[in-house]
C-alpha positions in Angstrom: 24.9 149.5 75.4 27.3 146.9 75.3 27.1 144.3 73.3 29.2 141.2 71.6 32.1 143.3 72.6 31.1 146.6 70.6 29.9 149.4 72.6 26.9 152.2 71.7 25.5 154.7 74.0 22.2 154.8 74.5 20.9 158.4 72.6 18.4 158.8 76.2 16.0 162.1 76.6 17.8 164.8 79.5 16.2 167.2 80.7 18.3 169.8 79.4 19.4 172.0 76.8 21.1 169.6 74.1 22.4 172.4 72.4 24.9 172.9 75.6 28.1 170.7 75.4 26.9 167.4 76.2 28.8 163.7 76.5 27.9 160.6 77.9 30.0 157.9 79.8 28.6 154.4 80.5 28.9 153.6 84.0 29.6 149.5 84.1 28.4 147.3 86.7 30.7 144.6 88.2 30.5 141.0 90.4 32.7 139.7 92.7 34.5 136.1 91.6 35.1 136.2 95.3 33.8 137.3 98.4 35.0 136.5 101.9 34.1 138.2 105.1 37.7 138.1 107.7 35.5 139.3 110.4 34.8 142.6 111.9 37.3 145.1 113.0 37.6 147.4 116.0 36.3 150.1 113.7 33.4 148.8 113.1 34.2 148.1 109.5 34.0 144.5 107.9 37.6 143.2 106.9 37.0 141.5 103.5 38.8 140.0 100.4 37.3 139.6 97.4 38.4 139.6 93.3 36.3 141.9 91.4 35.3 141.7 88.1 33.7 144.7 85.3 31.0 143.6 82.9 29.4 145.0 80.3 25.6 145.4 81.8 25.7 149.6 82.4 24.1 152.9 82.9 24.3 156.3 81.3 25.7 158.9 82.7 25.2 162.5 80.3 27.0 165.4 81.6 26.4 169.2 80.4 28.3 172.8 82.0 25.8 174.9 83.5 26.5 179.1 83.8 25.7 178.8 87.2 27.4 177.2 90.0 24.2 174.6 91.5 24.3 170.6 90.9 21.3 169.4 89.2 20.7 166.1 89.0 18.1 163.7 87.3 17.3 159.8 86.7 14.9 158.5 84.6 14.3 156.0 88.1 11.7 157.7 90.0 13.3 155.5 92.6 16.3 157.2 92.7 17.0 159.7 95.5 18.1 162.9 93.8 19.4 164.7 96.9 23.1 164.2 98.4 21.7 160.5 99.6 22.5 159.6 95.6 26.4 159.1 95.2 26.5 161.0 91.9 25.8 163.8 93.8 28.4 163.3 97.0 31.2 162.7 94.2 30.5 165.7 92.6 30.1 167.9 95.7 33.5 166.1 96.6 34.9 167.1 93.4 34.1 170.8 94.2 35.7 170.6 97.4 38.4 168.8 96.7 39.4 171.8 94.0 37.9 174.6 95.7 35.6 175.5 93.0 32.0 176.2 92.5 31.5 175.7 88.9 28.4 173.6 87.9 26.7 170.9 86.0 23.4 168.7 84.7 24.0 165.7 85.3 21.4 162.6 84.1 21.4 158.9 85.1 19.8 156.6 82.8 19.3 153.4 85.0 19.6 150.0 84.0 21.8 148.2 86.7 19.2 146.7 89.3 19.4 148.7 92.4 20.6 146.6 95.8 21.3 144.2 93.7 25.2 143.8 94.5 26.2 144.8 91.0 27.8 147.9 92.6 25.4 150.6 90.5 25.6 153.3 92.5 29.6 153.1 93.3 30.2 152.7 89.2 28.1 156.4 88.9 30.1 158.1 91.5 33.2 157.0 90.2 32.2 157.5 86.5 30.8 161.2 88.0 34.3 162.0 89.0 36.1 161.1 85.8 32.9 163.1 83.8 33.3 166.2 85.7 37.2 166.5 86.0 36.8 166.6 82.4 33.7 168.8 82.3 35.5 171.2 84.9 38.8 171.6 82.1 40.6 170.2 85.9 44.2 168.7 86.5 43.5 165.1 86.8 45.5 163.4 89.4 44.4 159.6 90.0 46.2 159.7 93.0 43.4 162.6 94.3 40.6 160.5 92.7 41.1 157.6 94.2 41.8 159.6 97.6 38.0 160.9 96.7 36.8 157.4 95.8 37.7 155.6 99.1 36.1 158.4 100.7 32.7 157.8 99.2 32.1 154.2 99.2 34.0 150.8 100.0 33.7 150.0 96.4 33.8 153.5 94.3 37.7 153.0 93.9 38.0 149.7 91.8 35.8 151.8 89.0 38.6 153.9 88.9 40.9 151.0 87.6 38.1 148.6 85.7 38.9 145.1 84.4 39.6 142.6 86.9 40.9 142.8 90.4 41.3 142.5 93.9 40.1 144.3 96.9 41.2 144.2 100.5 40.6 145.6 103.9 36.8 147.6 103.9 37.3 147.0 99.9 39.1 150.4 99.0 42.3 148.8 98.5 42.5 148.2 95.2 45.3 145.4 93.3 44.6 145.1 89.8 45.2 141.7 88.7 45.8 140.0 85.0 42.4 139.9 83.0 41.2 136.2 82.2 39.5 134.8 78.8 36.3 136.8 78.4 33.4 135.1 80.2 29.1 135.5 79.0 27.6 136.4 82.0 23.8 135.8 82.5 22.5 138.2 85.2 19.5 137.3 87.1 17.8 140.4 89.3 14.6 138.7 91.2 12.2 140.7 93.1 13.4 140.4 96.5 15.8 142.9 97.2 18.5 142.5 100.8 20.1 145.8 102.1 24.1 145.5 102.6 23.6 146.9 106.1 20.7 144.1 106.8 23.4 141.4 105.1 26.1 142.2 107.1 23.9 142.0 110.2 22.8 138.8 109.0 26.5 137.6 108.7 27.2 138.5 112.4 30.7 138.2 111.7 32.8 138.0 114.6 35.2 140.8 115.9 39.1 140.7 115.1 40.5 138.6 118.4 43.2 141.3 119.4 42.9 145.1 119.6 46.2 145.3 117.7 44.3 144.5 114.4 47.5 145.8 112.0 49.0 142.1 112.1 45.3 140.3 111.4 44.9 142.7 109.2 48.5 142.2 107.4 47.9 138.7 107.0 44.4 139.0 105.7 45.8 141.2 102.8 48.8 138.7 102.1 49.5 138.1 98.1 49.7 134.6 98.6 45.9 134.5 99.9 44.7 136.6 96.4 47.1 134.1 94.4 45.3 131.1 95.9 42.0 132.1 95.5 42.6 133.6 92.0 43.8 130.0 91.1 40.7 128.5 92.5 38.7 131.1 90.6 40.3 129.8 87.2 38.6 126.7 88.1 35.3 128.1 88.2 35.5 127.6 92.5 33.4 130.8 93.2 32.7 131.8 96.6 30.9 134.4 98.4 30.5 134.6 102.4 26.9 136.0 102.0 25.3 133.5 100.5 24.7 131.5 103.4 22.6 133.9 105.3 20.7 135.8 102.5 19.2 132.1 100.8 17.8 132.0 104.1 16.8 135.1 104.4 15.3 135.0 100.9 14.9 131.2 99.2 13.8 133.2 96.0 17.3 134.6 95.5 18.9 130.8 96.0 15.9 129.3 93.2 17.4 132.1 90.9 21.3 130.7 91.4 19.3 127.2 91.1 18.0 127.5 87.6 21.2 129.1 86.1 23.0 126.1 87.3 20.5 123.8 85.5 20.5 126.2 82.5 24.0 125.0 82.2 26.4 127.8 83.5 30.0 126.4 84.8 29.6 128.4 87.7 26.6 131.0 89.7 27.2 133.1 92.5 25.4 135.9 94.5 26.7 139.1 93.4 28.2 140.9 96.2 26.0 141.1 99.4 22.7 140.6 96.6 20.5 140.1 95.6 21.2 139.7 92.2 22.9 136.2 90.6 25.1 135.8 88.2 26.1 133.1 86.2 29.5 132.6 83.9 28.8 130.3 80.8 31.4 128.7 78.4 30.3 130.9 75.3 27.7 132.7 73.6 25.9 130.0 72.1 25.7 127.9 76.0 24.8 131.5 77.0 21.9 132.1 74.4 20.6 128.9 75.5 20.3 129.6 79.0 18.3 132.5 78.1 15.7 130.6 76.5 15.6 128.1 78.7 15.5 130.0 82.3 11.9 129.4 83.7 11.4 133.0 84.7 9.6 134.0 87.9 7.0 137.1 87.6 8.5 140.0 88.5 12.6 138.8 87.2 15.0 140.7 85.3 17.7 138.6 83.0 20.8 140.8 81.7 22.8 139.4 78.9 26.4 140.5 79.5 30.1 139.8 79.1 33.1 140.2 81.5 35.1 143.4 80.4 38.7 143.2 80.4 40.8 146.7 81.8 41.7 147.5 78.5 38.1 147.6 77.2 36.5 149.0 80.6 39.2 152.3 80.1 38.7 152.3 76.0 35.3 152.6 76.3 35.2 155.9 78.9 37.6 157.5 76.0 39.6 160.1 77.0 37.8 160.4 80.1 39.5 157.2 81.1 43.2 159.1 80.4 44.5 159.3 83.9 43.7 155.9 84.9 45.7 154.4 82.2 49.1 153.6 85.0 
């Protein structure tokens, strides 16, 4: 867990033989500062820009070599598809096949990050699962190769591969890290309603790129100018997410959550990617302590206490797992 800037992993219960070489990672969640959807491109893809952002809310991840060559995977989330639906195990099949080997591994998820709530969970464990079995597997890291891996699992698996704060153009693989900002407390509300990204984006019915030669749209949508003037607005607290239009509609419970972080005195609350979790930044620990006792909770909420993590703290905390992404 991370906590007041000090980190301590959780000492969970796998299902395996702790005598076996075994470390754990924390995978960290993230939010978006900023979150706008361009439109939809002739790929069927959604262009988007947004400014990512690590904090310290996490899961577990405890990795163990197996004699054998199968993937094993467990969660203590009976919620959580074990099969190749779960991105831990893609990554790690994608691992295999990116190095043409068949070695093995237990792998164990100990969940805390609300799932669909926009806190990117899942994308954090497949990254993290790379960096833990590149290291498990004794393998030549090459972040160029793990990024290349990355993109290929999931729009947002590639910024855990850099941490910190940063931005993220086109489908969201492309990945600018940007300076880190004065650490924010973060107050993380998870309500009970939950909206699928697919059923968002529908929702959104963004419109398709105007021209079929999309490369200058899509030029200008990834323009430096257009990150430097929204990460100017961001230092202002101006946060801004596309979504959040359609998915208060879809679900007024998620809005009533932004509502009462607003009135618990944040400087700013947004929706956390395409939701359905909320997050709100507050001035400092003591405004953020307050909140918490103050929220009027609804049956069936979840509040997370976190911070913002800077790159330097997201890489020091994965160790010397974290090596090759230290450009």
């Amino acid at each position: 867990m991370f906590l007041n800037g000090r980190l301590t992993l959780l000492q969970g219960q796998p299902p395996f033989n702790v005598s076996k070489p075994v470390f754990t990672l924390p995978s960290f969640a993230k939010i978006n500062l900023s979150l706008r959807i361009l439109g939809k491109r002739p790929d069927g893809y959604h262009e988007i820009r947004t400014v990512l952002q690590t904090i310290s809310l996490h899961d577990n991840l405890q990795f163990a070599a197996t004699p054998g060559g199968d993937i094993i995977f467990s969660c203590d989330d009976p919620g959580i598809p074990r099969d190749r639906h779960n991105l831990v195990v893609r990554a790690a099949h994608a691992l295999r096949i990116r190095y043409g080997i068949n070695r093995g591994a237990r792998i164990h998820l100990e969940k805390r990050i609300p799932v669909q709530g926009g806190l990117g969970g899942g994308s954090s464990n497949a990254a993290v699962t790379l960096l833990g079995l590149a290291d498990l597997w004794e393998l030549k890291k090459n972040i160029t190769e793990l990024i290349e891996i990355a993109s290929a699992l999931g729009a947002d698996v590639p910024f855990f591969l850099h941490g910190g704060r940063a931005s993220a153009a086109g489908i969201g693989t492309q990945i600018a890290p940007l300076a880190d900002r004065e650490r924010r407390h973060v107050v993380v509300i998870a309500p009970t309603a939950t909206v699928s990204t697919a059923e968002a984006y529908k929702a959104l019915e963004s419109p398709a790129l105007t021209t079929q030669n999309s490369e200058s749209i899509l030029a200008i949508s990834r323009n430096e100018s257009n990150f430097a003037d929204s990460d100017q607005r961001l230092l202002h607290n101006h946060l801004e997410n596309d979504f959040e239009r359609v998915i208060f509609d879809i679900e007024p419970e998620i809005e009533r959550a932004k509502r009462v972080l607003l009135q618990a005195g944040a400087l700013g609350a947004l929706l956390a990617g395409s939701g359905s979790s909320v997050f709100g930044l507050f001035e400092n620990q003591d405004a953020q302590q307050r909140a918490v006792s103050e929220i009027p909770m609804e049956q069936g909420w979840r509040l997370f206490s976190c911070v913002t993590l800077s790159r330097d703290e997201y890489l020091r905390a994965l160790g010397s797992r974290g090596t090759p992404l230290m450009l």
